[in-house]
C-alpha positions, -999 to 999 in steps of 0.1 A, spaced: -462 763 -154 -502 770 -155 -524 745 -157 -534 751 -190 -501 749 -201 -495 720 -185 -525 703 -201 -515 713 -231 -483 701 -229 -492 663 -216 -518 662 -244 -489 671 -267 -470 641 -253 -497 618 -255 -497 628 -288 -465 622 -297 -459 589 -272 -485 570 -290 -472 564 -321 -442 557 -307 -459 528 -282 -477 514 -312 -447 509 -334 -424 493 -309 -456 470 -301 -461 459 -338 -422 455 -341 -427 429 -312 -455 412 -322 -434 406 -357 -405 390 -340 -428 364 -319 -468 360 -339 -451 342 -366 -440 314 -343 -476 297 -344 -483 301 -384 -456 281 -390 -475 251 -405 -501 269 -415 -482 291 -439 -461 255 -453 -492 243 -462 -507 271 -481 -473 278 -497 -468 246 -508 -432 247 -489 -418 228 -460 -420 242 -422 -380 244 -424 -386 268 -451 -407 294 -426 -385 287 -398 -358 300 -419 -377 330 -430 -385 338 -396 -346 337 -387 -336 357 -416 -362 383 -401 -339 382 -370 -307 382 -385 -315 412 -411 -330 435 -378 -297 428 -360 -275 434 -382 -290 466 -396 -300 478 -361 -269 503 -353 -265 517 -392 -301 521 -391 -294 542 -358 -267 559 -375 -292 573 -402 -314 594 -375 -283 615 -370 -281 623 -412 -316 622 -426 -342 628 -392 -349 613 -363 -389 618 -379 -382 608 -415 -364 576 -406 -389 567 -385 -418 572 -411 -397 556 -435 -391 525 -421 -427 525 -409 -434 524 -450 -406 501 -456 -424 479 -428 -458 484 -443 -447 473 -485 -427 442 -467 -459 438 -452 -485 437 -479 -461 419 -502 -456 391 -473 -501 390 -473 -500 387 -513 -469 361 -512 -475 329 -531 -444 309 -527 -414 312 -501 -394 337 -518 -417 365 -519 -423 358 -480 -387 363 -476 -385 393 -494 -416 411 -479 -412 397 -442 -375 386 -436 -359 419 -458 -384 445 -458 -400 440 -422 -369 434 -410 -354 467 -428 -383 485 -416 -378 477 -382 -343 485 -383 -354 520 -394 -380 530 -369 -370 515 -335 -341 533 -324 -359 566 -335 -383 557 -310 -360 559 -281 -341 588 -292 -370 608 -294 -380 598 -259 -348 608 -246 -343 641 -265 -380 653 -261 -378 646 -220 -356 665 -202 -355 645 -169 -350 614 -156 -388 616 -142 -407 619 -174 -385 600 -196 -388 569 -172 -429 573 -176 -429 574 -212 -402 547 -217 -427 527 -191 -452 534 -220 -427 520 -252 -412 493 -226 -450 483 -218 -461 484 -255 -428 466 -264 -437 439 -233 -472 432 -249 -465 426 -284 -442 400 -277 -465 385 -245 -493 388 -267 -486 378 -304 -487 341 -305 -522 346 -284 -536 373 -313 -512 357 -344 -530 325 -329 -565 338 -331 -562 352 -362 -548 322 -380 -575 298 -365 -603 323 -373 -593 340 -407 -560 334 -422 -521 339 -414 -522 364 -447 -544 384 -423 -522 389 -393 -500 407 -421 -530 427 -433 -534 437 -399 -497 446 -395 -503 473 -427 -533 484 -411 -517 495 -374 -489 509 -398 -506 530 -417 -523 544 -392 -489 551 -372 -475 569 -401 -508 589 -399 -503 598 -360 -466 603 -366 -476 640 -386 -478 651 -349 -441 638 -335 -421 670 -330 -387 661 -340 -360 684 -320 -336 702 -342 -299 684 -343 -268 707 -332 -238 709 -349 -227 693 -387 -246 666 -401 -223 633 -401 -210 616 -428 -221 574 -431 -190 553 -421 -204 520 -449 -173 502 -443 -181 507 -403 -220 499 -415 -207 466 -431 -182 453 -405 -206 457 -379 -238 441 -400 -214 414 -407 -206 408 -371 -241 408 -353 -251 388 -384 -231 358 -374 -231 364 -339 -266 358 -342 -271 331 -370 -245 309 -344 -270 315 -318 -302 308 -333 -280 272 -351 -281 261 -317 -313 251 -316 -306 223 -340 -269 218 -333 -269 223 -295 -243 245 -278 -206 228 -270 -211 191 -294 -230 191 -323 -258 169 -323 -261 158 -361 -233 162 -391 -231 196 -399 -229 199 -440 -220 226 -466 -237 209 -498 -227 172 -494 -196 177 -476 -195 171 -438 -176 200 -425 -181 187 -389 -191 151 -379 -215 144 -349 -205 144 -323 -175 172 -328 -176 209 -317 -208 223 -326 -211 248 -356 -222 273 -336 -191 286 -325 -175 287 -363 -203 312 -370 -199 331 -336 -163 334 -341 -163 346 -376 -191 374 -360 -166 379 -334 -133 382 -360 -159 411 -383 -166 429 -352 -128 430 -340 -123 445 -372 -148 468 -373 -135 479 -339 -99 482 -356 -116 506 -379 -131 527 -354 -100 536 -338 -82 539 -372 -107 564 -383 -113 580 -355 -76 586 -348 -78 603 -383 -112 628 -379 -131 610 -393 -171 601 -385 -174 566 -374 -205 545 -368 -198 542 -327 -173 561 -311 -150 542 -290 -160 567 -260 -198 550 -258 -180 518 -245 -160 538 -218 -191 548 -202 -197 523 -167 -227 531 -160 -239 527 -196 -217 494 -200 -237 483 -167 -269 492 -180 -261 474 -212 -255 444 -193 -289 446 -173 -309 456 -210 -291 421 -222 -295 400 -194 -336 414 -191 -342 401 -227 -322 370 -221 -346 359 -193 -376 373 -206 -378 358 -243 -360 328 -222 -384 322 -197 -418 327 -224 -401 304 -244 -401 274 -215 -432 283 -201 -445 280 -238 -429 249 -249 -440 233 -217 -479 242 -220 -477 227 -253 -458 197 -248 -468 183 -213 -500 198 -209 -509 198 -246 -521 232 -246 -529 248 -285 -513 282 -294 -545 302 -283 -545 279 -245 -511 292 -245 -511 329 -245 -540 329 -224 -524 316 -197 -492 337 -204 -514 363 -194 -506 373 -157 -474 379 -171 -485 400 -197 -505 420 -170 -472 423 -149 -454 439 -172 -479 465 -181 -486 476 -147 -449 479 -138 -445 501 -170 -470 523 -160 -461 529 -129 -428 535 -141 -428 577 -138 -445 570 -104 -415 547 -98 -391 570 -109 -403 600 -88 -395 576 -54 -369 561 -62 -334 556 -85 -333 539 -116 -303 521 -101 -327 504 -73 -355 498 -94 -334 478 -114 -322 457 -80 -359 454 -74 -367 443 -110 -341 415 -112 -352 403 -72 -392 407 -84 -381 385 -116 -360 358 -93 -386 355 -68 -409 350 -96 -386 325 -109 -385 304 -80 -421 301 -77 -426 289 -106 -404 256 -99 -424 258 -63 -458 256 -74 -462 245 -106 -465 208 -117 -475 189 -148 -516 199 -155 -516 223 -132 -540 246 -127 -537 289 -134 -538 294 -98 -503 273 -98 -488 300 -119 -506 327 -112 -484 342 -87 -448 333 -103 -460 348 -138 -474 381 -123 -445 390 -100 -422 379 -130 -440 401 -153 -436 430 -127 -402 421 -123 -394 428 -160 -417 457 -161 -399 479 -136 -360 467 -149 -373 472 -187 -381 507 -182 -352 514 -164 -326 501 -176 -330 517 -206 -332 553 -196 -301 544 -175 -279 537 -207 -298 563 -227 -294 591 -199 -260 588 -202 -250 605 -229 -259 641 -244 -281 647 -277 -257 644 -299 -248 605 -292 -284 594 -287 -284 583 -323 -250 555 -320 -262 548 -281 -302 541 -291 -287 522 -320 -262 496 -296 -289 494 -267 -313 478 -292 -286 454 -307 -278 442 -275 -316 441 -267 -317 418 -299 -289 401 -287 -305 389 -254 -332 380 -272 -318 355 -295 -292 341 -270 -322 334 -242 -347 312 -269 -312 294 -285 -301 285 -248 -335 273 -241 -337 254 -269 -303 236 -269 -311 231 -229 -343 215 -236 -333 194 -264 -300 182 -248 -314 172 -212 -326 137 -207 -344 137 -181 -383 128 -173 -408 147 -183 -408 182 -174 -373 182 -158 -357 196 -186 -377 224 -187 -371 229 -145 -332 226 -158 -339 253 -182 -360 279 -157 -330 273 -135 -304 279 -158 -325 313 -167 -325 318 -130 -287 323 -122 -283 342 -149 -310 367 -137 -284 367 -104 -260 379 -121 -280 405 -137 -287 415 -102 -246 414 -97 -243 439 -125 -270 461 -112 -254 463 -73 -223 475 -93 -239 508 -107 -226 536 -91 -247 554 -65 -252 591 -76 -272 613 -64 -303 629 -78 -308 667 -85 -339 676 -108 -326 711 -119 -291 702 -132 -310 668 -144 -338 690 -165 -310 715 -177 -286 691 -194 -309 665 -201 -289 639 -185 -300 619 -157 -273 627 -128 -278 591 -114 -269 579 -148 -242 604 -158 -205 588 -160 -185 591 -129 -156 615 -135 -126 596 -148 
């Protein structure tokens, strides 16, 4: 290749990368801005602050649920047109959540719409990563670019939602979210979409309902933790009037996880049944024979599980034992912040050295070591310089793990399945996410201990479970890597299944 054409071809990724970045950032700044608007919007609303917590949660619930038949849809209508239209879906949920005047018009344009939208546009974003990329190399740099954006948006939205409550309005933080929208769906004209082989797929609804029925309650049991607690319940837990389960009993979180779990047996059921008779299903069972994508789903999960996890403590504790505001907050969540964008852009650097299967190990020991330094160093008041060190090489940690972890699952399957695999990889990123802030919470509610112990308890629970992250990630088969069968098939060798 001449170096023109190589120019030419870079400034046609940029091109096509950048929308990509910005709509995975704004989808991440969604799920954690809204966090410090909270009383702000009950006030102005003339609702209580339960009444935006629970808008916030149906914004979670409605993305996880919808988040694999959203997937599925790439494959029928475009991996282009779902993304622009959820990007528009995003940006009418938007404007109607700026123009809201009670609670149920917030619910309608953030919790359904945004969370629709979001539905509808993230998984394209990975597919079209994967499918425009050839090799392991250049896919790992541009996911470092998504996985970077992605990292940001959630490091820094209660820092800009924050700033832009204090200074303007909450209404404005949504503005802004049409704004970066609309100018995505602008950029977008220049994503090339590669042309799907073979017939398009039919939509398997009943596999589309099963499965949004079962993340729905998987997750609603989670996030109920936070007022419940995980194993016994910390206050009555009512349906109307009627105590279903006293204090004190099992807590309701495992009644909603197990009805989740019964939806998504069946759905399971179903898959076989159909399959067994020809006919399209939402995820074939062969995705879940796949070790090395079942590894690498257990990494992506585990990686969100600490990381919304550990933001969450650190957080909470700047706010409730150094009394930090929202704004003190993400400014000192910064060096993590920083961390995770230099990590992601070194990623195709990374990946050119070394295999995504040790960059992972190094991730999860970068994050660990992190870990501990932050129970080390940092005391009640402390200064940055205390944290300093544990946020940054926690950040980096996450960075390099992020980014790899995902083209590991992606990489392992041809074209044709990136549609179901991009849609399950970002369930269980959702997953992780939910699970890591409900532990917290329950953790930190449930501990008596002195001040700031409960949080140490929390960072160390976070901890072991980053170990056996690192567990999972020792168990991903060595393979070994050759560029020219990697570039021809468009699977990463390292990644590709072992032969059964």
């Amino acid at each position: 290749m001449t170096d023109t054409s190589r120019s030419k071809a870079d400034a046609a990724a940029r091109a096509m990368i950048l929308p990509l970045a910005l709509a995975q950032f704004i989808a991440s700044y969604a799920a954690t801005n809204m966090n410090v608007a909270i009383s702000a919007i009950a006030k102005d609303l003339g609702t209580t602050v339960a009444g935006v917590q629970t808008a916030i949660t149906l914004f979670t619930l409605v993305m996880a649920a919808l988040m694999i038949p959203g997937s599925k849809l790439t494959d029928i209508w475009g991996r282009k047109r779902c993304f622009v239209l959820g990007l528009i879906v995003y940006g009418i949920g938007g404007l109607l959540a700026a123009l809201s005047q009670g609670l149920p018009l917030l619910i309608v344009g953030y919790s359904l719409l945004e969370g629709v939208g979001s539905a509808l546009m993230i998984p394209p974003i990975y597919i079209l990563v994967t499918v425009t990329f050839p090799d392991v190399r250049s896919r790992a740099r541009y996911f470092g670019v998504v996985s970077g954006a992605g990292g940001l948006g959630a490091a820094a939205g209660p820092l800009i939602g924050g700033l832009v409550t204090s200074a303007i309005s909450w209404r404005a933080s949504f503005a802004l979210q049409v704004l970066v929208v609309a100018w995505i769906a602008f950029l977008a004209r220049k994503i090339t979409d590669p042309a799907r082989t073979g017939p398009v797929p039919h939509f398997d609804l009943t596999g589309a309902v099963l499965s949004a029925a079962g993340l729905f309650f998987v997750v609603l049991g989670l996030l109920q933790s936070r007022t419940y607690g995980f194993l016994v319940s910390r206050q009555a837990f009512k349906i109307g009037s009627t105590v279903v389960l006293p204090k004190g009993s099992i807590s309701p979180v495992w009644i909603f996880v197990a009805i989740g779990a019964l939806f998504l047996l069946w759905f399971f059921l179903h898959i076989r049944s159909a399959e067994r008779k020809g006919r399209d299903v939402l995820l074939p069972l062969r995705l879940f024979r796949n070790k090395v994508a079942n590894l690498g789903l257990g990494t992506q999960t585990i990686q969100w599980l600490i990381l919304q996890g550990s933001f969450f403590t650190v957080s909470v504790y700047l706010q409730e034992v150094n009394g930090y505001n929202a704004i003190q907050t993400g400014l000192m969540l910064t060096p993590a912040t920083i961390g995770i964008l230099a990590a992601s852009a070194g990623a195709g650097r990374f990946a050119r050295r070394h295999p995504q299967r040790w960059l992972i190990i190094a991730g999860f020991l970068a994050t660990a070591v992190g870990m501990i330094l932050l129970l080390v160093l940092v005391r009640a008041n402390a200064g940055i310089w205390r944290w300093i060190p544990g946020l940054l090489l926690f950040g980096a940690g996450v960075g390099v793990m992020l980014t790899s972890s995902v083209n590991v699952v992606q990489s392992s399957f041809p074209d044709e399945d990136q549609g179901e695999i991009s849609g399950l990889s970002r369930s269980v990123s959702n997953l992780g996410s939910s699970l890591g802030t409900a532990l917290v919470g329950s953790v930190l509610v449930a501990v008596a201990l002195p001040k700031g112990k409960p949080f140490a308890v929390a960072l160390i629970i976070l901890l072991v479970i980053a170990l056996i992250g690192l567990v999972l990630a020792v168990l991903i088969p060595r393979q070994p890597i050759q560029a020219d069968e990697s570039a021809d098939s468009g699977v990463a060798p390292e990644a590709r299944p072992s032969a059964p």
